[in-house]
C-alpha positions in Angstrom: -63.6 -17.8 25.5 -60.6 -19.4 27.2 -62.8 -21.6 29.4 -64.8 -22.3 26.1 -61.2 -23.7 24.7 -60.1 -26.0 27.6 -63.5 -27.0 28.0 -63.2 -28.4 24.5 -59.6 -29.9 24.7 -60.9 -31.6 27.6 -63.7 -33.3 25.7 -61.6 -34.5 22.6 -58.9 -35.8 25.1 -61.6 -38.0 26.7 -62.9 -39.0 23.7 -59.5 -40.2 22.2 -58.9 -42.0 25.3 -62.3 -43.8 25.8 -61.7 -44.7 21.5 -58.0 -46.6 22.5 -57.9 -50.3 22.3 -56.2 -51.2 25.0 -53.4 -54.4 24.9 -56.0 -56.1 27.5 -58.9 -55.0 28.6 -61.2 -56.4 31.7 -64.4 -56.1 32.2 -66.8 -55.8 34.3 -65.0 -56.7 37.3 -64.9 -55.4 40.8 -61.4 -53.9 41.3 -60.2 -53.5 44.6 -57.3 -51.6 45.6 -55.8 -51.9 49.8 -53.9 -48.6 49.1 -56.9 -46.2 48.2 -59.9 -49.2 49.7 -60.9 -48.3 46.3 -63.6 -51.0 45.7 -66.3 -50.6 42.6 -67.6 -52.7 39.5 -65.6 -51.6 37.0 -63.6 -51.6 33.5 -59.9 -51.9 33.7 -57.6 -51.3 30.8 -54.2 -52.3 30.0 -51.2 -51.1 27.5 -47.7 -51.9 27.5 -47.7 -54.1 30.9 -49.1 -50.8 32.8 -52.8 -50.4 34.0 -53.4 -47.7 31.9 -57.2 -46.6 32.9 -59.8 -47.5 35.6 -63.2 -46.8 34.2 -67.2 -47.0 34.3 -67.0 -46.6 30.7 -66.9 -49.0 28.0 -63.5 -49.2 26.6 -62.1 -52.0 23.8 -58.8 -54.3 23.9 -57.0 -56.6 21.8 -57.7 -59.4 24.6 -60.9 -59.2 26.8 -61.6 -61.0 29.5 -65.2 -61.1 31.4 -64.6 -61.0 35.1 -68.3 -60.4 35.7 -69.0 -61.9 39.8 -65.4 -61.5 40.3 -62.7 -59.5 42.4 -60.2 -58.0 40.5 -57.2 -57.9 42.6 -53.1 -57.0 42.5 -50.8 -59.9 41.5 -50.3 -61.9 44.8 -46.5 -61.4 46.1 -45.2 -64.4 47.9 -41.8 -63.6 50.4 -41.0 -67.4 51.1 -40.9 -69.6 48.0 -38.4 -72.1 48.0 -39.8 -73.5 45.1 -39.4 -69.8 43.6 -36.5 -70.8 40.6 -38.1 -74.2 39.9 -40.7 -74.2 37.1 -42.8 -76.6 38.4 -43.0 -74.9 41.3 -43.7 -71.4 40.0 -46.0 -72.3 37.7 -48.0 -74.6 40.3 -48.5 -71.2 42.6 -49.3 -69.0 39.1 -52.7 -71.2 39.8 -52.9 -69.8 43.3 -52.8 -66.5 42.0 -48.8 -65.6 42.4 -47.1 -63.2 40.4 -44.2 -62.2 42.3 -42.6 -65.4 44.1 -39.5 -65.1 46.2 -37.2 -66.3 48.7 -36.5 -64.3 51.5 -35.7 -66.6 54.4 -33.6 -69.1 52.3 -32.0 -67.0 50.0 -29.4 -67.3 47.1 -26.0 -67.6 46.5 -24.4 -66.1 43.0 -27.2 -63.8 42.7 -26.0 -61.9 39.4 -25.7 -65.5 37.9 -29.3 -66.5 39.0 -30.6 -63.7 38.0 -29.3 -63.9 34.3 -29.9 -67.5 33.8 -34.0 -66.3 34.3 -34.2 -63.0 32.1 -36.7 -63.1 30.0 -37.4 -67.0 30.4 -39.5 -66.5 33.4 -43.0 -66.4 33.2 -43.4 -64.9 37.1 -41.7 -62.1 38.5 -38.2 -63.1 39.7 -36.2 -62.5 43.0 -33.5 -62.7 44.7 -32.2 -62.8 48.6 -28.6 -63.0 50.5 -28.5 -66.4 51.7 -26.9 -66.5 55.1 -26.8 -70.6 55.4 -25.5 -70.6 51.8 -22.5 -67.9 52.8 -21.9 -70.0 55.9 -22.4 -73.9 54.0 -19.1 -72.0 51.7 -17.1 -71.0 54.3 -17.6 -73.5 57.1 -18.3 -76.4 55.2 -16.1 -75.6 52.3 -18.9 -76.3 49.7 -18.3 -74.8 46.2 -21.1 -72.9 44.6 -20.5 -72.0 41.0 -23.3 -71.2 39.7 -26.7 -69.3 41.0 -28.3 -71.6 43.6 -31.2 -71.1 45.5 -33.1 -73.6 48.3 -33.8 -75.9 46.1 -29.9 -76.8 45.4 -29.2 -75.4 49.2 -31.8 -78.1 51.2 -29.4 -80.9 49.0 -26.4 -79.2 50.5 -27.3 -80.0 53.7 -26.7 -83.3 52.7 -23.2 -82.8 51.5 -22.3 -80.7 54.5 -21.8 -84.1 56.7 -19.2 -85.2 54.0 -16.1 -83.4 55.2 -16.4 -84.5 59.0 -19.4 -85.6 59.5 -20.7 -82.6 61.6 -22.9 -79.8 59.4 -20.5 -77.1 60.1 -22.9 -74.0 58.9 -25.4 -75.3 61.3 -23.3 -76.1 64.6 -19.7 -74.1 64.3 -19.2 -70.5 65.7 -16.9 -68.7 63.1 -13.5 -66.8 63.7 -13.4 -63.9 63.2 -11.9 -64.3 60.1 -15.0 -66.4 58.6 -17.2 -64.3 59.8 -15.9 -60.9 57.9 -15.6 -64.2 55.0 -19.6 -64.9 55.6 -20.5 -61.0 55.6 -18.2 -60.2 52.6 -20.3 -62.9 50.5 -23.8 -61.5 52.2 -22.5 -58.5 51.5 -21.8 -59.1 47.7 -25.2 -60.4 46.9 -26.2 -57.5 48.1 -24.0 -55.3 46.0 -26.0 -57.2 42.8 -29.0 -56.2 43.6 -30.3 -59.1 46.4 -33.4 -58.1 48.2 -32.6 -59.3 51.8 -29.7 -60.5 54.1 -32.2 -63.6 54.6 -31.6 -66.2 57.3 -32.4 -69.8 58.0 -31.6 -69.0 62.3 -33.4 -71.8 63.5 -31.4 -74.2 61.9 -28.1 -72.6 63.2 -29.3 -71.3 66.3 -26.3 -73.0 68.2 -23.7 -72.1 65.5 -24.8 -68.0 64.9 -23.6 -65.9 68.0 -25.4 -62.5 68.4 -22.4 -60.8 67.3 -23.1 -62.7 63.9 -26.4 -61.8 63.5 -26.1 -58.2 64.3 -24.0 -57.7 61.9 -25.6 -60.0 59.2 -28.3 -57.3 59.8 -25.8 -54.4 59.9 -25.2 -55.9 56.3 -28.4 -55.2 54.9 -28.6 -51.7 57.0 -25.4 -50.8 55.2 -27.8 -50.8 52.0 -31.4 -49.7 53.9 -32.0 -53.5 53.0 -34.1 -56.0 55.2 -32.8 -58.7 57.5 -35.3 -61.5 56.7 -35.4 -64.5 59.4 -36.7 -67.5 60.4 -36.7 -67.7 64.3 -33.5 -68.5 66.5 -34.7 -71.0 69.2 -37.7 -72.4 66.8 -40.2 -73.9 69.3 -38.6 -73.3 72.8 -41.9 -72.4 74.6 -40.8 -71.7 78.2 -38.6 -69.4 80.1 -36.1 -68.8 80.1 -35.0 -69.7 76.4 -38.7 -68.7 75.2 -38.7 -69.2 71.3 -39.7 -65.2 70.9 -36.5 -64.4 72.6 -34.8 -65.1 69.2 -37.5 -62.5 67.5 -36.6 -60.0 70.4 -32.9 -60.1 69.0 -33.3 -59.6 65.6 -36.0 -57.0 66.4 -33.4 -55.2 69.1 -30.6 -55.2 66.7 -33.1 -53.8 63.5 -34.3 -50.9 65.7 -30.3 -49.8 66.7 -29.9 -50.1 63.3 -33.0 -48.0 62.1 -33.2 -50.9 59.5 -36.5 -52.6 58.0 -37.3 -56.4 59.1 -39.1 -59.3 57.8 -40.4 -61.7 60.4 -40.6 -65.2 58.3 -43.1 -67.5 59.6 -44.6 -66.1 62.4 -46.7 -69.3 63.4 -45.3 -70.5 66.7 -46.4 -69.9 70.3 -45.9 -66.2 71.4 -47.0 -64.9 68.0 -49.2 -62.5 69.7 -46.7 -60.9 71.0 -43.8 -60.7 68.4 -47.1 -58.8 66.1 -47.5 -56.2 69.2 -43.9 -55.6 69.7 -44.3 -55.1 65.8 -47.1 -52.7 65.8 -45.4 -50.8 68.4 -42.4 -50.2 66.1 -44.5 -49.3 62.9 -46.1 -46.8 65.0 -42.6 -45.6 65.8 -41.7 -45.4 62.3 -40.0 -48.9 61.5 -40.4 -50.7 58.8 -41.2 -53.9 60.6 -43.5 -57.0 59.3 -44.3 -60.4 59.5 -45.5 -63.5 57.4 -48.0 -66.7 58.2 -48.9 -69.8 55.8 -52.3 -71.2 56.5 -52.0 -74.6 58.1 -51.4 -76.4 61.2 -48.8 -78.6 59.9 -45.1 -77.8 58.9 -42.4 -78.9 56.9 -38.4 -79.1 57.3 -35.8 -81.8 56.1 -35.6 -84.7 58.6 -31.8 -84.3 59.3 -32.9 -81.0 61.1 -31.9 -80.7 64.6 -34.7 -80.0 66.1 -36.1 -83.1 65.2 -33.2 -85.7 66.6 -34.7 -87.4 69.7 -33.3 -84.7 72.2 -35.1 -82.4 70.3 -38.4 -83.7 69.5 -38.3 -83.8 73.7 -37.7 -80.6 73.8 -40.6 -79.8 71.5 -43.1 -82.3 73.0 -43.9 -83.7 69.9 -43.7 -87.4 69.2 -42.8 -89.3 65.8 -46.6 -90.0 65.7 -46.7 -86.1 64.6 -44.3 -86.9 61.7 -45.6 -87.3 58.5 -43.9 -89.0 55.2 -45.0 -87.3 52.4 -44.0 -90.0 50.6 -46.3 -92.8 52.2 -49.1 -90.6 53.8 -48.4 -92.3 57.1 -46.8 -91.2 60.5 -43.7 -92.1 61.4 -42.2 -94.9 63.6 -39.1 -94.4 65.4 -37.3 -97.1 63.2 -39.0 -95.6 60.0 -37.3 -92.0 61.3 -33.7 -93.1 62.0 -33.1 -95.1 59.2 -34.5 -92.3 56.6 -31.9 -89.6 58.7 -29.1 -91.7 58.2 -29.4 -92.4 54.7 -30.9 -88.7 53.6 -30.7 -86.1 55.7 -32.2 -83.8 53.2 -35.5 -85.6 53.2 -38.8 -83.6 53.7 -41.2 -84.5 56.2 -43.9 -82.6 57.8 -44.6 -82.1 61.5 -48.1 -81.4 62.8 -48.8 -78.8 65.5 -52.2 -78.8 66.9 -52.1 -75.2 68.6 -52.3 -74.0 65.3 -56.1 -74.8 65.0 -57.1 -71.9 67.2 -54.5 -69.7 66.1 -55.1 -69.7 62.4 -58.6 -68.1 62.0 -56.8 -65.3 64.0 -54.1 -64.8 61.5 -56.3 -63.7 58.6 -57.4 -60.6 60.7 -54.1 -59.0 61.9 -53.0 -56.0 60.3 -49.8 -56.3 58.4 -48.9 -60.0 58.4 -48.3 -61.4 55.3 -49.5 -64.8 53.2 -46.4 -66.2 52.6 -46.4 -70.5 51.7 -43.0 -71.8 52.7 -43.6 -73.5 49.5 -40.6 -76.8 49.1 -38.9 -77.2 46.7 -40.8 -79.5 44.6 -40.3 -83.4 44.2 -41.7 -86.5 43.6 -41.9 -90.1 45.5 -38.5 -91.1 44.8 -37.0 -87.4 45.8 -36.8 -86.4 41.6 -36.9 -82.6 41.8 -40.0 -82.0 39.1 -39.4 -80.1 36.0 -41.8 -77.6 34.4 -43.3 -80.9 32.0 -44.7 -82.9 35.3 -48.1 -82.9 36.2 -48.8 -81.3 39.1 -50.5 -84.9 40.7 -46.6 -85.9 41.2 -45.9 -83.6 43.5 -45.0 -84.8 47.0 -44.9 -82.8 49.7 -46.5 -80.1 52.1 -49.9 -78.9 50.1 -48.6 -75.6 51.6 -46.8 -75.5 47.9 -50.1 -75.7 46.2 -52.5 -74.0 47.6 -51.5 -71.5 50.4 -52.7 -68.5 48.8 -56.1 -69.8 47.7 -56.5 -71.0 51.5 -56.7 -67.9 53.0 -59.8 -67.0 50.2 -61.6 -69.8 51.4 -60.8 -69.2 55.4 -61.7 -65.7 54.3 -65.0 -66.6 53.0 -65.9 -69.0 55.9 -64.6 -67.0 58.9 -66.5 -63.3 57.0 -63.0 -62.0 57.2 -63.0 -58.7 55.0 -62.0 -59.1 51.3 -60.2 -56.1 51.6 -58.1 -57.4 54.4 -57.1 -60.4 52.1 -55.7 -58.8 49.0 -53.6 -56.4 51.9 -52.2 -59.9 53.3 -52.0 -61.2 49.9 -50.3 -58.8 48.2 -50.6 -55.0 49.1 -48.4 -55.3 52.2 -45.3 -57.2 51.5 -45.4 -55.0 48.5 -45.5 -51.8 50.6 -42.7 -52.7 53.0 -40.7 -53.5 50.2 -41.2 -50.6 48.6 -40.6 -48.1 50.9 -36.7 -49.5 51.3 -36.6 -47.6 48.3 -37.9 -51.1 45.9 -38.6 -49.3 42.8 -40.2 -52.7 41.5 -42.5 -52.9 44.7 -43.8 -49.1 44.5 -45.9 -50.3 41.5 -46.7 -53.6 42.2 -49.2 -54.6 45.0 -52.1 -52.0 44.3 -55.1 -51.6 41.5 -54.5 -48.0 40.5 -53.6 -46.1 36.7 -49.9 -45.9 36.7 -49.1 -49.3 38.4 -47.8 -52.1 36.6 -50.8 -55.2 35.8 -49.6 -57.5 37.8 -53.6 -59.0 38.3 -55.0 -62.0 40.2 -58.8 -62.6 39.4 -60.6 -64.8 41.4 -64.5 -65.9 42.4 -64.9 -64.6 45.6 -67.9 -67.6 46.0 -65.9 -70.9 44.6 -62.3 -69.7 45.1 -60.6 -72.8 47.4 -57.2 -74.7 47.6 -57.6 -78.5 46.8 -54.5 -79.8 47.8 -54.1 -82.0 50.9 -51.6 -84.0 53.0 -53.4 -87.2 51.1 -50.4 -88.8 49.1 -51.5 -88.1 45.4 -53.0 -85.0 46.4 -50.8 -82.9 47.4 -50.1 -81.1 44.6 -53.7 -80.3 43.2 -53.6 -76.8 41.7 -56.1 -74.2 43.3 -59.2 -73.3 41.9 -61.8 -70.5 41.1 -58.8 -68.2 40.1 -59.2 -68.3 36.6 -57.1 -65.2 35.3 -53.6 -64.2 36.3 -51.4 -61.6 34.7 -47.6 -60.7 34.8 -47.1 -57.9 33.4 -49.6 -57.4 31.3 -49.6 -60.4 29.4 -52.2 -63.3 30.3 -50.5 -66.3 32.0 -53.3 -68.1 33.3 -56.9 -67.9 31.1 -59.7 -69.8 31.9 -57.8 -71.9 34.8 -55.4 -73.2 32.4 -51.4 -72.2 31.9 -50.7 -70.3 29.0 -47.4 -71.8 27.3 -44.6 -70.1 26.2 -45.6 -66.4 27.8 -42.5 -65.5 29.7 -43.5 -62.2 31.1 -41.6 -62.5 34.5 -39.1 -59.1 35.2 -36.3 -58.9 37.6 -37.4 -57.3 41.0 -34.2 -56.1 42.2 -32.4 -53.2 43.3 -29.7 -51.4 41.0 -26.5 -52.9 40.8 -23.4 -50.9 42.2 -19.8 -51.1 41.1 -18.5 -51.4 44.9 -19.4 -53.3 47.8 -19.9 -51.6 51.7 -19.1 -54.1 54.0 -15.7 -53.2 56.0 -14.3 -56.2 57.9 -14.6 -56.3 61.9 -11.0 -55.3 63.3 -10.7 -55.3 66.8 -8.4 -51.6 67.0 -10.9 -49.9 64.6 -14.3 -51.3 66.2 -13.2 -50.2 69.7 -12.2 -46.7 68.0 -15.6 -46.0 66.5 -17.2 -47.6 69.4 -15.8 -45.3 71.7 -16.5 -42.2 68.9 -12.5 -42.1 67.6 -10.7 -42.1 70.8 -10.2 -43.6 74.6 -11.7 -41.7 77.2 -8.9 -39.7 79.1 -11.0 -41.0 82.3 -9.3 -44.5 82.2 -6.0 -43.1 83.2 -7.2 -42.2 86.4 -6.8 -45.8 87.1 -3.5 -46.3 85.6 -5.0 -47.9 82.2 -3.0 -47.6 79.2 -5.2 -47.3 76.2 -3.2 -50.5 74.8 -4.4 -52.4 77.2 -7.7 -51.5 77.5 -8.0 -52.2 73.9 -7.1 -55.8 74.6 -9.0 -56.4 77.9 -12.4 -58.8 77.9 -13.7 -56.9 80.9 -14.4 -60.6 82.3 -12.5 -60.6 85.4 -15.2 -60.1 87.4 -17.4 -63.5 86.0 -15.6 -66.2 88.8 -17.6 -68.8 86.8 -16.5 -68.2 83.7 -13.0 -67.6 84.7 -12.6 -70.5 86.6 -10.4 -73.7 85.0 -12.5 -76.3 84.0 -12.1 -79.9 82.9 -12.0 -80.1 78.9 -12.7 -76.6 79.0 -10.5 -73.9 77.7 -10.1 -70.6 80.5 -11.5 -67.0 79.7 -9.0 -64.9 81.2 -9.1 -61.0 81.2 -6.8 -60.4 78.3 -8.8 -62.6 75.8 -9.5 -61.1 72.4 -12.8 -59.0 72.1 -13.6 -61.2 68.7 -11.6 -64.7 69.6 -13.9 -67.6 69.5 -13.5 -71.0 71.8 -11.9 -73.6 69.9 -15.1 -75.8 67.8 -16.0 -78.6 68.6 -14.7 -80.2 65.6 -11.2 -79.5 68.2 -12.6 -80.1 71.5 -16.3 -81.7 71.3 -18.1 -79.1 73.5 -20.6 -75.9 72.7 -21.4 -73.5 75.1 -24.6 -74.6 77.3 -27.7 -72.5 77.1 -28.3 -73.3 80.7 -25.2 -72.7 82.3 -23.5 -70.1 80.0 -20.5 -72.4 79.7 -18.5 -74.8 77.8 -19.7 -78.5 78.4 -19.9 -82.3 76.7 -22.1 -81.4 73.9 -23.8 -84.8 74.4 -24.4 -83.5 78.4 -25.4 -80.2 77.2 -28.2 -82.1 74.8 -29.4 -84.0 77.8 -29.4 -81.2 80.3 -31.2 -78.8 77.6 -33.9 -81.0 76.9 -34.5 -82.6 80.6 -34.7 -78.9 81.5 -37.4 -78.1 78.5 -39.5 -81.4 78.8 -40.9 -80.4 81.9 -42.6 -77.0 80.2 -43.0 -78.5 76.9 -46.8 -77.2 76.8 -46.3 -74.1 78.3 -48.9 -71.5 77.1 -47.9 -67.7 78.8 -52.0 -66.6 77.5 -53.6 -70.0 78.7 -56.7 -69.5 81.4 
């Protein structure tokens, strides 16, 4: 009789559900999950911005959509976009399928204010990071930030950092220690509203960032079981002993005596293969470690970037023939190069790197790395930063911002690389690794399951392609064959077209706390915890007092380092653990990568990239 009675409740509760209409309701659609490999033709049906059922039975919505011959996949989630709080750029990559664009190598300053100014007016989910060149642009460069900014404000700033002294201060000056515990407060109180990341820019102040900085940057984040997110220290350096990976190797060092999760931005460069195995290695030991790749060979940075000057491209092997002006569609000359730097440092070129041909069909199959598009902040011909009314033909720029996502579809289809493996890359695993840092926003996003929020890309598996190119006037063609997207739960894209005036876009963020974490570095208290609370007695053996220990470099020993030099300032053995050298601003040196010491900086340019010429084409994995 009981089992009679269930039996019975059972039935009348499956009827009422199979009767609900359902807010949206797809059809016919073969939904895909990465988290289960769930993978079936099948009805999907939405209420309230949640999927509410997965089912081979009919079911009836408000909205209905037909995605007969098509995958139904999660939202894609996009971890560079610096295009992410422009609407032009946001609503060009909701035609590539993104829901969830964000900026976590770039970063934002003001976060709580950036935040606000996009709640509910946002028609994708919304995002913010801990930008470490913003924190160091304020206190190096004494730029004013008064509102929220993000990269597309922050690449302009660039620009205005020559004004004080013509040097850009956040890229090239080692901090005291008193603007470094200024640069880690402000990193630290974006992350006290909620930011995702402590996210980094390192290549761009690879000679300004010591490792102390860094490490703690990423003891920032740790203090909140947050990411450190980074672009690569030493961007392009391809032989030893300054390899380009060695930069990856610190961040990756200092996140694993942390216990801390790590995003590796960009991943594209020589020695990939073997920042992803050193990554592997550490997810099998626990860590929360991954990695990110956009699908092309070329790049794109503002010309003003160091790495480009002369010395630089030397050091790279590249020539100006490999510099492309958006603007034009032609490579650069020389002349064409310097005059553009001296009158707009901020300007976006892109750089070609051949290498990249055999490396990208590779990138699709490895486990855990990440689409991400390093979209730019969008502009046209004459540098106007678009608006949400442009058409997307006056774009200008790196098709990257277009069409990254849709790419990797088509690379997918034409290499046979697993559909499966695609919607992982494209949105499952960025969502994951933000999620288990405790993301309550990523623990429902990123997977096609009841209970998760519908957060949907749908796109034909046998027409779905990018269509931008590096063609002037075609760089900013939207992607096709994705004909629905939904945020939320409410349709943003139907039938390849935007849907005006939906503004479904939510906050991803973590809860805000009343206090921040961050204590400042102090010499006395460092050494104290350092050496768990007290001196060991052992030092009085050699008639040490404690007071003087506390004070001692431990450098006497390093004859080089110690010894006076012309224009150089001495090290002795009672320096202080956290002084810094005198900037160049002072003294027009920087210490030489080569040597280890203080030199000309315009000798140590010369020396660096005489040395690196002659290995510029090293390969470690050549035959």
């Amino acid at each position: 009789m009981r089992t009679g009675f269930f039996s019975c409740v059972f039935w009348v509760m499956a009827s009422l559900a199979s009767a609900q209409t359902y807010d949206v309701v797809i059809l016919n659609g073969r939904v895909m999950d990465p988290e289960t490999n769930f993978d079936a033709v099948t009805n999907v049906g939405i209420s309230g911005g949640w999927i509410a059922e997965i089912t081979d039975q009919p079911i009836e919505g408000d909205e209905t959509i037909d995605a007969t011959g098509h995958i139904v996949s999660p939202g894609f989630i996009d971890t560079q976009h610096h295009g992410h709080g422009n609407l032009f750029g946001v609503r060009l990559s909701l035609r590539d399928g993104v829901t969830t664009p964000m900026d976590l190598e770039y970063g934002n300053i003001n976060s709580a204010e950036w935040y606000a100014e996009r709640e509910g007016k946002w028609p994708v989910n919304f995002a913010a990071a801990a930008s470490h060149e913003l924190q160091r642009m304020r206190v190096l460069d004494g730029l004013v930030f008064e509102e929220g900014f993000d990269a597309e404000g922050g690449l302009l700033a660039r620009g205005d950092s020559y004004n004080e002294n013509g040097i850009p201060d956040w890229a090239e000056t080692v901090p005291t220690i008193d603007q470094l515990n200024d640069i880690m407060a402000g990193i630290d109180e974006e992350l006290r509203a909620g930011a995702l990341t402590a996210a980094s820019t390192m290549g761009y102040m690879a000679v300004g960032a010591t490792t102390l900085e860094v490490f703690n940057l990423q003891k920032a984040a740790a203090n909140y079981d947050r990411p450190s997110s980074f672009h690569v220290r030493l961007l392009g350096n391809n032989a030893p002993p300054y390899e380009g990976n060695l930069g990856n190797l610190e961040q990756m060092a200092n996140a694993a005596a942390l216990g801390a999760p790590m995003l590796i931005s960009h991943n594209n460069n020589v020695g990939w293969w073997e920042i992803e195995e050193r990554a592997q290695g550490m997810r099998e030991q626990g860590m929360n470690v991954w990695s990110e790749y956009y699908p092309y060979t070329c790049g794109s940075t503002t010309i003003g970037s160091e790495f480009l000057k002369p010395e630089g491209l030397a050091l790279l092997g590249w020539g100006y023939d490999q510099m492309l002006n958006p603007r034009t569609g032609e490579f650069m000359s020389e002349e064409e190069y310097q005059k553009i730097v001296a009158e707009d440092p901020a300007f976006v070129i892109i750089a070609c790197i051949p290498e990249r041909e055999e490396w990208l069909p590779l990138w699709l199959r490895v486990p855990h790395m990440t689409v991400a598009g390093d979209q730019m902040p969008p502009t046209d011909e004459n540098g106007r930063i678009l608006t949400g009314e442009d058409p997307f033909e006056a774009y200008v720029g790196h098709p990257r911002t277009a069409g990254s996502h849709a790419a990797t579809l088509r690379l997918a289809r034409e290499n046979g690389v697993p559909w499966m493996q695609m919607i992982a890359s494209n949105s499952y695993w960025a969502a994951k690794h933000l999620g288990d840092t405790g993301l309550r926003a990523m623990q429902v996003r990123g997977r096609m399951q009841e209970g998760m929020v519908a957060d949907i890309t749908i796109f034909d598996p046998e027409t779905v392609t990018d269509n931008a190119t590096y063609q002037t006037g075609f760089n900013g063609l939207p992607s096709t064959g994705i004909p629905y997207v939904l945020v939320n739960g409410a349709i943003v894209v139907s039938n390849s077209e935007l849907v005006d005036g939906v503004l479904a876009g939510q906050p991803i963020r973590y809860p805000v706390e009343d206090k921040g974490r961050w204590v400042p570095l102090e010499k006395t208290s460092y050494l104290d915890n350092l050496l768990g609370g007290e001196i060991p007695g052992a030092v009085q053996d050699y008639g040490t007092d404690p007071e003087e220990l506390r004070g001692q470099s431990g450098g006497e020993d390093d004859a080089r380092l110690n010894a006076p030099q012309e224009t150089k300032p001495t090290r002795t053995a009672s320096a202080d653990w956290f002084k810094t050298y005198p900037s160049e601003n002072e003294l027009g040196v920087v210490m030489c990568p080569i040597h280890g010491v203080l030199e000309d900086r315009r000798l140590v340019q010369r020396e660096w990239s005489g040395r690196m010429m002659t290995a510029a084409n090293y390969d470690p994995l050549a035959n």
